[in-house]
N, C-alpha and C positions, 0 to 999 in steps of 0.2 A: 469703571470695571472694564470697560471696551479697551479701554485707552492702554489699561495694563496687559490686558493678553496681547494688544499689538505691541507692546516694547518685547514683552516676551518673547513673541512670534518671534519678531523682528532680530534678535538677540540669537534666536536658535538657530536661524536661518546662517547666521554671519557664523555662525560657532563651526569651524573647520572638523570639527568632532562627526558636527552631526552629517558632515555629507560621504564622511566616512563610514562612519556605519551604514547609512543607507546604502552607499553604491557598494560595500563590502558582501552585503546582507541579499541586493538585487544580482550582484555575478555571481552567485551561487547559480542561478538557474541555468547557467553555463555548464554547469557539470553535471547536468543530469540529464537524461535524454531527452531531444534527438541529437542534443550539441556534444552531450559525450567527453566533455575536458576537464575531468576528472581532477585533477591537481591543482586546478581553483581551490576546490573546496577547501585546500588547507591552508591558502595564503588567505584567504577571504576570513578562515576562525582565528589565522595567527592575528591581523587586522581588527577584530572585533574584541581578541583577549586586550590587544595594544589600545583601544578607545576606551574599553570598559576597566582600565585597570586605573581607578581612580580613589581618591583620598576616603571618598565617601560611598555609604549603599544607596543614597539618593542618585548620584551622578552615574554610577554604574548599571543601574537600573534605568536610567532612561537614556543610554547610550545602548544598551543590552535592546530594550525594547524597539530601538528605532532600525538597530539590525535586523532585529527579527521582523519588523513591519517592510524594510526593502526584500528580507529574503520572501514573505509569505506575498508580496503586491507583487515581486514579478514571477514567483513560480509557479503559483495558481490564478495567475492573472485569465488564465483558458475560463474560470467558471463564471468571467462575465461574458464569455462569448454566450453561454446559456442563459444567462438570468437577461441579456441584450435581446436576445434572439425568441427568448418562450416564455419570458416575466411578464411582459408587458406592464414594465414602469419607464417614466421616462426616465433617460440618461441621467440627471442631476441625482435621483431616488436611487438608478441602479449602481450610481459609482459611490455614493454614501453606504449604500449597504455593501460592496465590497471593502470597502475602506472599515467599516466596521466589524467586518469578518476577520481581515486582515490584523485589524488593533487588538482583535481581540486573541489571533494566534499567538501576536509576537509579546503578548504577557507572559508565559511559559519561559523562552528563553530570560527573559529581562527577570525574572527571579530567580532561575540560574546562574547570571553573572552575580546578581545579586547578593545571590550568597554565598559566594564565593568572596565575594569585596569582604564582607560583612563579619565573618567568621577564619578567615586568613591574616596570618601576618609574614609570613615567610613565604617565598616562589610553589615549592614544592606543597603547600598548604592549598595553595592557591589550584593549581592542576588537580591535588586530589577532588578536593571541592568543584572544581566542572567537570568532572568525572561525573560526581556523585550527584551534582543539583541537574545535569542532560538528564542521567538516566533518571531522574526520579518525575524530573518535570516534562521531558516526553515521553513519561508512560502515562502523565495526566493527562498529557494533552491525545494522547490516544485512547483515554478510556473514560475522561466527563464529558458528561453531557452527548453521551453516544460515541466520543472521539472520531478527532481525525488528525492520521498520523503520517498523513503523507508529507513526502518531500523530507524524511526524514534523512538526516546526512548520509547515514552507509548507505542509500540505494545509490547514490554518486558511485559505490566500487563494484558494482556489479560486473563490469568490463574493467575493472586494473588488476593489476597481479592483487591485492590483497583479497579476492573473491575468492581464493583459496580457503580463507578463512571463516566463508559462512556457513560450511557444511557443521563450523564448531562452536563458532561464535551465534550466527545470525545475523541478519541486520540490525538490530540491537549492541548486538558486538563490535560489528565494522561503525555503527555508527559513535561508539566510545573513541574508537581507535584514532577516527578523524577529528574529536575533538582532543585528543592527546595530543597528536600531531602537530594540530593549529595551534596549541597552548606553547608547546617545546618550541615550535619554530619562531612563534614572538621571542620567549626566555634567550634562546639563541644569539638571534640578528640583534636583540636590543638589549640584551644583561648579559650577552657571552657566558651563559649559564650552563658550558661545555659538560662539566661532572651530572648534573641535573640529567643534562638528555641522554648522555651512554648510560645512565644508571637505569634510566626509566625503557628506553627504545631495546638495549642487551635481551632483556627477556623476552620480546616482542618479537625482537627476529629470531632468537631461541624457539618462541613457538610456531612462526612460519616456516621456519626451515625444519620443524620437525613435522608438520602436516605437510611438507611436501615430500618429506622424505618416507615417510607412513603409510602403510600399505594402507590404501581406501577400504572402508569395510561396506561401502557399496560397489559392483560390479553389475555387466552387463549379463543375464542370464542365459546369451545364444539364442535366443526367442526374440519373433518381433512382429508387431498388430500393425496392420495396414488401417491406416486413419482420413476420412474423408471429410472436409473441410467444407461447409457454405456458408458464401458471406454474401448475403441477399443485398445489401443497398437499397433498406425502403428509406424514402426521407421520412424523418422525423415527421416533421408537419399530417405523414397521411398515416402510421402506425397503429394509431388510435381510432380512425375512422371508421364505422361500422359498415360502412361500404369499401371498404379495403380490406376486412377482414378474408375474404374468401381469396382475391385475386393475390394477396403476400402469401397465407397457406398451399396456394399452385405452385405459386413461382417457387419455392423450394420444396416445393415433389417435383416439379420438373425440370428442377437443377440437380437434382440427386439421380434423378429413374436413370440417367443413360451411366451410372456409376454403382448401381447398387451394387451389382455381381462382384467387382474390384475391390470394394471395401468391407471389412470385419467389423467396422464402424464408423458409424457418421454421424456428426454433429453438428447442430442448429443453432442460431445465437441466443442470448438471452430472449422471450418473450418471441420468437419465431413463429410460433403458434398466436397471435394477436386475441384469439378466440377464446372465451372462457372454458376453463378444461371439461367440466359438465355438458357444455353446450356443443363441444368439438367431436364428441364420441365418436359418431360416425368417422367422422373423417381418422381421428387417431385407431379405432377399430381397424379400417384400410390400410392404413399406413405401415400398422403390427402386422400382419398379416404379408405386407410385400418386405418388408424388413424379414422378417421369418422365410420365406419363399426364397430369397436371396440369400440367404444363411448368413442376414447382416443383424447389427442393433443399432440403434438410432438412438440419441438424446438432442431433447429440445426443451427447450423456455416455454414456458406455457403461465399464465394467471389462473391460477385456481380461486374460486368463489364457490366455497362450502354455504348451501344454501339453509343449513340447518344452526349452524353457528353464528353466521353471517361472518365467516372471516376471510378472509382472501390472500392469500399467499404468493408468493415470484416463485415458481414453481422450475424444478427440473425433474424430467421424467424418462421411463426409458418404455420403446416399443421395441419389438421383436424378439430378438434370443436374449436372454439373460445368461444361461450357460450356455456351453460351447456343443453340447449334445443335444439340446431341447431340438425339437424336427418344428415346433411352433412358439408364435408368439405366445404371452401371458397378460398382456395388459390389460388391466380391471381399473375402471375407477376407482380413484382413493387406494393404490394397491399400495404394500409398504416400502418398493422399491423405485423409491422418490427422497431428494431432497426439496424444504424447503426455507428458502434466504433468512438467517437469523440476523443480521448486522444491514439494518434500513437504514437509506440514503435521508437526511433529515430534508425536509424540503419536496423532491423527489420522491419519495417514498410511504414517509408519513410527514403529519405538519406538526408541531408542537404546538398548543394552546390553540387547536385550530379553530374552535368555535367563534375566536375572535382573529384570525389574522384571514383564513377564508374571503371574507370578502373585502379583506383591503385590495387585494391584486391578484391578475391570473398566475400569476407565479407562486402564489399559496394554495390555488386549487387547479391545478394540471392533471391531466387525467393518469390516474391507475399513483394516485397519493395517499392510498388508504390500506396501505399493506399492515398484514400483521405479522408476528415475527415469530421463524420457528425458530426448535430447539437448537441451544449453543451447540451440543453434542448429536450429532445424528453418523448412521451406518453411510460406509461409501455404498453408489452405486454399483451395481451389479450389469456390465452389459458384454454379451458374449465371452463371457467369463473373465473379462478383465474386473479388477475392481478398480475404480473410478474415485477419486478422493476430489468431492465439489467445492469450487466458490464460485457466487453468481455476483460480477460487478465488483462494485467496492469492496466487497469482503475478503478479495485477495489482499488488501494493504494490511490487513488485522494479520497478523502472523499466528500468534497465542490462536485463536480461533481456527487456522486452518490446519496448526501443530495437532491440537489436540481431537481434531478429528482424522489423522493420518495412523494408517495403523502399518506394521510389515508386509500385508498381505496390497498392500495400496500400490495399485501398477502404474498408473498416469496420474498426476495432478490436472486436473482438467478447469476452466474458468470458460464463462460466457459473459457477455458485455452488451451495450449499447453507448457506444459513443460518441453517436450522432449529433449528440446536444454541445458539442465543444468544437464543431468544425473543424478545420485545417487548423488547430493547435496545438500547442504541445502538450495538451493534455492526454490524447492516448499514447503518445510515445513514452510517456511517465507510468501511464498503467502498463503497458506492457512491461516497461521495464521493472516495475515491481512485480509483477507476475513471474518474471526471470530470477528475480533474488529468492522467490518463495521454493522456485524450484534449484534451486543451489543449496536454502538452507535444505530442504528434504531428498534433494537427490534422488527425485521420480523426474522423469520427463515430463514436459510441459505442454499441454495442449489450449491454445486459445483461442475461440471460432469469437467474432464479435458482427453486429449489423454491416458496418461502415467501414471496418480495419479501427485496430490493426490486428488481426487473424494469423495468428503461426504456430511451429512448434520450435520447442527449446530443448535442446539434450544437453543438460547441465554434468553431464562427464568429456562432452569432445566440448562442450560450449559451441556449438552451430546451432543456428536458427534460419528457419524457412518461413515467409513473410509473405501473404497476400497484402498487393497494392493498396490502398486505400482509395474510398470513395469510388468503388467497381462491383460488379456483384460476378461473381469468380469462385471458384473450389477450385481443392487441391487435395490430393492423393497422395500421400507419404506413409513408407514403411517406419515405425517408429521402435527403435529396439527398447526391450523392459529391462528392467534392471531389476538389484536384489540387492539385501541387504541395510542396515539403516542409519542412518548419520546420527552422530553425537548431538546435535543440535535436536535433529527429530524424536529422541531420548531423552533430553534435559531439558531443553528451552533455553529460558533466562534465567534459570535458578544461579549458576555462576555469577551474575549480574550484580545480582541481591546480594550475595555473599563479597563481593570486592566492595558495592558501592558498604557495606557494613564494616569491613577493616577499615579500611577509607576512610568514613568520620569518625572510627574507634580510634583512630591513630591522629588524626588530628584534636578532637578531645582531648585525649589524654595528654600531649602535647602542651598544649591550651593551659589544659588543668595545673599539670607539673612547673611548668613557665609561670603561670601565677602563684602556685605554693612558696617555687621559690621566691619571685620577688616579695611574697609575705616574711618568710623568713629573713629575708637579706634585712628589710625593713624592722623587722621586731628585735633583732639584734645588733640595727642601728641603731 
């Protein structure tokens, strides 16, 4: 048995296929941020349709897979600087368990190509069909097993001209678009499949040149919220320290106090507050109080542990004014203008089948792993009469999740973070850049305060972004204009989606179908 997985091995390794796929599958990570080279992404899927397009659904499938293992191993390669750094497993244990993270993303696409091999006989069959098996199999891979959807291809156009098109599309949209492209441009350079591409691309540019020519049914209001930025820089390692808890809580009141009077509002990172929110009263009591005094409001991270339920929450909450008239604060414990995080970090957050992974390593029992998870659907917050549309962390990459908690009256898109656990990676430049796409599809302003960076804001109608440094502990003061008005996308979602990738196999079906009748007939009348 040894013997044959080594010829195998051996076999795969010499197969010119397969270093294709990998290094097609790893320069992806090129086009996403911080590297920004967007137009990878379409030679990279033309290269992957070109490996995967084979006689068989065996072979396409595991050409499809070995892409998807280079693109997942080098673009979330960032989540072993965490599982290296706070797992505490050795090296051999922590690159098995990426590599098993990894095998297990790039199953998604490899039954994508899959079936596209499998159910295609003609070019244009074939393109329908990766239309159809992206969209259906990265909406799995975003939504079992708690999903995760990052690195999904349209956040690559966040910055190209085609970002025009999230306000109608999504990134869901953009990311169809990109595997169109990479399809058409193999068909092209290797089957001069000229009619194929003008027939498919004609309408494509028909719709970009009509959103740009479109009057935006978003606009700025002439109004605009002065916004104050702290990004404390606690290391990770002392966060959780019960003897750190008081000196992190100063440090951002005394990065805030000489700025209160300047700002309408200000904001704290994820978990700012270290202290449980029950236990913190006093201090959050004070803090409402000088936010009020200042005619400001404040939002901050805080862990709630409701002591009656025993549940504990990643908590956002607001001190000070709520509206713009209040002359005081309101803050009450458990008051109901608070979000709390529905979409937990697996691992991070909560553990699965924890009663038995717990004590294999400290990387299944890290502190504050025992969240519970609030409602999909919650109200924005309320602070000094902005209304505040939350995600805390991960849950900006869930689009569906932040869509359907945005309503018209929603001023800012606001997110809080800790990215301290990724170091100098490219892992927060990927979150921020999906935090950019979330504010493109909805066309609210963006506001990101995070521990470590990366901390900014984004105004998805000029597309400028204001960026505190990283790994500094720094604020920042910016006027942020509001806008009005609501995008097509923040009105429909993906329903268009659903409804193409449904023509789509109804037209290849029926295709399918017809092509076999006939060769019945032709045959029963031979």
């Amino acid at each position: 048995m040894l013997k044959t997985f080594s010829n195998k091995l051996t076999a795969l390794l010499k197969d010119k296929f397969t270093w294709l796929a990998l290094l097609s599958g790893a320069s992806l990570t090129f086009s996403y941020a911080p590297f920004g080279l967007w137009p990878i992404i379409f030679v990279a899927l033309a290269v992957a349709c070109f490996v995967t397009d084979q006689p068989t659904t065996r072979q396409a499938a595991k050409y499809g897979f070995l892409f998807g293992f280079g693109w997942f191993a080098a673009g979330i390669s960032w989540v072993h600087v965490s599982i290296a750094q706070f797992g505490g497993l050795p090296l051999p244990a922590s690159l098995l368990l990426m590599g098993l993270l990894c095998a297990y993303l790039a199953i998604y696409p490899a039954l994508a190509f899959a079936l596209a091999t499998r159910f295609s006989d003609k070019p244009w069959q074939r393109v329908a069909l990766l239309l159809s098996g992206f969209a259906i199999f990265e909406y799995l891979r975003g939504t079992l097993l708690t999903g995760f959807p990052w690195l999904s291809f349209g956040y690559s156009q966040t910055d190209s001209p085609l970002n025009v098109l999230a306000p109608w599309i999504g990134e869901f949209g953009l990311t169809l678009v990109c595997v169109l492209f990479g399809a058409l441009l193999y068909y092209l350079l290797w089957y001069k499949r000229y009619q194929l591409t003008l027939m498919t691309l004609l309408p494509l540019f028909a719709l970009s040149f009509l959103t740009r020519t479109t009057d935006n049914p978003v606009e700025y209001t002439g109004e605009q919220t002065r916004i104050l930025l702290v990004q404390g820089n606690i290391q990770q390692s002392l966060r959780w320290e019960p003897e750190q808890f008081w000196p992190t809580m100063s440090k951002y009141q005394d990065m805030t106090r000489p700025l209160w009077q300047q700002a309408d509002l200000v904001v704290w990172p994820e978990a700012a507050i270290p202290e449980l929110e029950d236990l913190a009263f006093d201090f959050l009591h004070n803090l409402d109080k000088a936010a009020a005094f200042n005619q400001s409001a404040l939002i901050t991270g805080i862990p709630d542990y409701q002591f009656d339920t025993r549940n504990v929450y990643n908590t956002l909450i607001v001190v000070g004014k709520q509206q713009t008239d209040d002359e005081q604060g309101h803050y009450q414990y458990l008051h109901t203008n608070r979000y709390q995080k529905h979409q937990l970090l697996p691992i991070g957050e909560f553990v699965p089948f924890e009663a038995w992974l717990r004590p294999v390593a400290p990387l299944f029992n890290l502190a504050m792993s025992s969240f519970s998870r609030g409602d999909a659907q919650q109200a924005n917050l309320i602070a000094n009469g902005l209304h505040v549309l939350p995600a805390i962390c991960y849950e900006i990459a869930f689009s569906e999740l932040v869509r359907n908690n945005y309503t018209s009256q929603s001023d800012i898109l606001f997110t809080v973070s800790n990215d301290a656990w990724f170091g100098d990676s490219h892992g927060p430049h990927q979150h921020m850049q999906i935090a950019r796409m979330r504010a493109l599809e909805l066309q609210r302003p963006l506001v990101r305060v995070t521990n470590n960076g990366i901390s900014g804001i984004y105004d998805p109608l000029s597309q400028t972004q204001h960026t505190l440094p990283q790994f500094v502990e720094e604020t920042m003061l910016l006027d942020v204009k509001l806008m009005r008005g609501d995008s097509f996308y923040s009105q429909h979602g993906n329903k268009w989606v659903w409804l193409l990738v449904a023509t789509l196999v109804g037209l290849v079906l029926l295709k399918r179908s017809t092509s076999k009748l006939k060769s019945s007939m032709e045959r029963d009348y031979l």
